[in-house]
C-alpha positions as CSV (number, residue, x, y, z in Angstrom):
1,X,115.1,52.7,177.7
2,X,116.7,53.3,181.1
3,X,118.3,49.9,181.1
4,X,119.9,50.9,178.3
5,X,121.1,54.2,179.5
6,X,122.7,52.5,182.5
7,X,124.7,50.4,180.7
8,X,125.9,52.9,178.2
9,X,127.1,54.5,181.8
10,X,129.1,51.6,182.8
11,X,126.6,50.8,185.6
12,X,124.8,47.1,185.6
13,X,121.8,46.2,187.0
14,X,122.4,43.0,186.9
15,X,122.9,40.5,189.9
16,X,126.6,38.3,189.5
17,X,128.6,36.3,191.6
18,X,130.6,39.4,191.9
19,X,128.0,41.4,193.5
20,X,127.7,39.0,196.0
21,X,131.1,38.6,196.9
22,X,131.3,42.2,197.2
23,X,128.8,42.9,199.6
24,X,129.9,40.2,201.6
25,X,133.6,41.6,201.4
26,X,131.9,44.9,202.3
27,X,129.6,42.8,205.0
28,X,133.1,41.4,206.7
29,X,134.6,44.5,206.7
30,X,132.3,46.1,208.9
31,X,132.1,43.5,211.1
32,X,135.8,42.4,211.6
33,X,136.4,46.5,211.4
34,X,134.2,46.6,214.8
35,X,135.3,43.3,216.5
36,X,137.9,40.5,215.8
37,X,139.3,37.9,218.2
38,X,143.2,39.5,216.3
39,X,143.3,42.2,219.0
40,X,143.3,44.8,216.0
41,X,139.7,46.6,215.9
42,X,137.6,49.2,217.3
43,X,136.4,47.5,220.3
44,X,139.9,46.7,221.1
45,X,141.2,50.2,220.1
46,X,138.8,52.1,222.1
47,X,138.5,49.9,225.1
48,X,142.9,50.4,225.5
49,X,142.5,53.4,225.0
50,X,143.6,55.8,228.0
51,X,142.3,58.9,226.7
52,X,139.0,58.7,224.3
53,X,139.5,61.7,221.4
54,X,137.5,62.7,218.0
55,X,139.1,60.3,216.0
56,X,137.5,57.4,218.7
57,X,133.8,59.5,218.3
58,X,134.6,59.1,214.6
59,X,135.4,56.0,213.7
60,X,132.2,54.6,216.2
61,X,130.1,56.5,214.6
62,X,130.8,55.4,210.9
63,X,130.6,52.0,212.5
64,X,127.7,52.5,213.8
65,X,125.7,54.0,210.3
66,X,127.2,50.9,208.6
67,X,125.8,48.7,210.9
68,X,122.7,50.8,210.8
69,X,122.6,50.5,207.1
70,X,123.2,46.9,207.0
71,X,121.2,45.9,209.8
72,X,118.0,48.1,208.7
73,X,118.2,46.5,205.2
74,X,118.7,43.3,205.8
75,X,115.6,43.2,208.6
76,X,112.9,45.2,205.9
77,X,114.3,42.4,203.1
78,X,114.6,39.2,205.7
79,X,112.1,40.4,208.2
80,X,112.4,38.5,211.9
81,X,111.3,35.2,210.5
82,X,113.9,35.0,208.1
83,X,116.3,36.7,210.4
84,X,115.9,33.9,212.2
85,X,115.7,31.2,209.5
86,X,119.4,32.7,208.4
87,X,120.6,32.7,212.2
88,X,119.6,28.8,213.0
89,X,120.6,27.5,209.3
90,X,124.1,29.5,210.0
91,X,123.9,27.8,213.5
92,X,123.7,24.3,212.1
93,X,125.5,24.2,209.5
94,X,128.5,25.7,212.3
95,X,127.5,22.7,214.3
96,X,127.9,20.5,211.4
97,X,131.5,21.6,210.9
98,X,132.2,20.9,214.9
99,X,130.4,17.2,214.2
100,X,132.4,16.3,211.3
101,X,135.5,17.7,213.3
102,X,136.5,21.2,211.0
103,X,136.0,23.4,213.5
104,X,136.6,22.6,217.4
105,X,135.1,23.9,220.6
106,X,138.2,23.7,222.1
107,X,139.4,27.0,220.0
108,X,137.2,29.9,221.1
109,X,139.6,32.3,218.4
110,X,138.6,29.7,215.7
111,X,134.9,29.8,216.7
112,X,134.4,33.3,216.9
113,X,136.1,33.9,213.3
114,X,134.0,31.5,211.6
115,X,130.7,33.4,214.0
116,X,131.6,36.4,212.6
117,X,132.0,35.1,209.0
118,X,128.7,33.7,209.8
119,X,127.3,37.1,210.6
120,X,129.2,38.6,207.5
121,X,127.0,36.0,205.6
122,X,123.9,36.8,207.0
123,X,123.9,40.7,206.6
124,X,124.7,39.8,202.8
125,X,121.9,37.5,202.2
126,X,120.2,40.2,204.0
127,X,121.4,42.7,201.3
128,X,120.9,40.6,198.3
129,X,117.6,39.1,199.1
130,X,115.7,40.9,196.8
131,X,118.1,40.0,193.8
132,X,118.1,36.4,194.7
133,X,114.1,36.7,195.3
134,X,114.1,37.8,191.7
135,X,116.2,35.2,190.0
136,X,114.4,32.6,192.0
137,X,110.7,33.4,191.3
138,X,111.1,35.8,189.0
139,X,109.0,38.6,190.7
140,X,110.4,42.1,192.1
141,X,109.9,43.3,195.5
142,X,108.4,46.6,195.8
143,X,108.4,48.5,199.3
144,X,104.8,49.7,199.6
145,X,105.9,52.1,202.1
């Protein structure tokens, strides 16, 4: 009956392609929004900065809640080991693109892009797990807590 309801209201439980994309789009945002190698971001616009005001206090501290927010969920869904699954499967699959000669060391910009990208993809699997979990096995997670 509430399934139902929802979807009379527009809203859709269910997990797409599109959901994914868009909290990995939302995933990149925050993290290119905080620090990219283009010179355009917070770290850079509060580190040139001459005089720190509000709008500096501001802007970190949304930062900071989405990171918060992403960071938080993604540990209670991943927990460390999975964390770290995620972080050394990103980690070889950046070292396969060096091997096979996409990516080179000799461009720290290029390297740090496709880091943060990795990152981005992290935080999303992070966010979706539970989703994916679902369509997997076909159980729900509940939080006990």
């Amino acid at each position: 009956m509430a399934n139902e309801a929802i979807k009379r209201k527009g809203v859709s439980r269910e997990f797409t392609l599109f959901s994914f994309l868009w909290r990995f789009a939302a995933s990149l945002l925050l993290i290119l929004a905080t620090y990219n190698p283009s010179g355009y971001s917070f770290f850079h616009w509060f580190g040139k900065s001459e005089s720190l005001g509000p709008e500096h206090f501001v802007v970190g501290v949304v930062l900071l809640i989405g990171w918060i927010i992403l960071f938080a969920a993604t540990k209670r869904s991943l927990d460390t080991l999975g964390m770290f699954l995620g972080i050394i499967l990103l980690a070889g699959i950046v070292w396969l693109l060096i091997d096979v000669g996409l990516l080179s060391l000799d461009s720290v910009s290029a390297l740090t892009w496709v880091v943060l990208v990795c990152i981005a993809a992290l935080l999303t699997v992070g966010l979706s797990w539970s989703h994916i979990w679902r369509r997997l096995t076909g159980q729900f997670e509940v939080d006990d807590e």
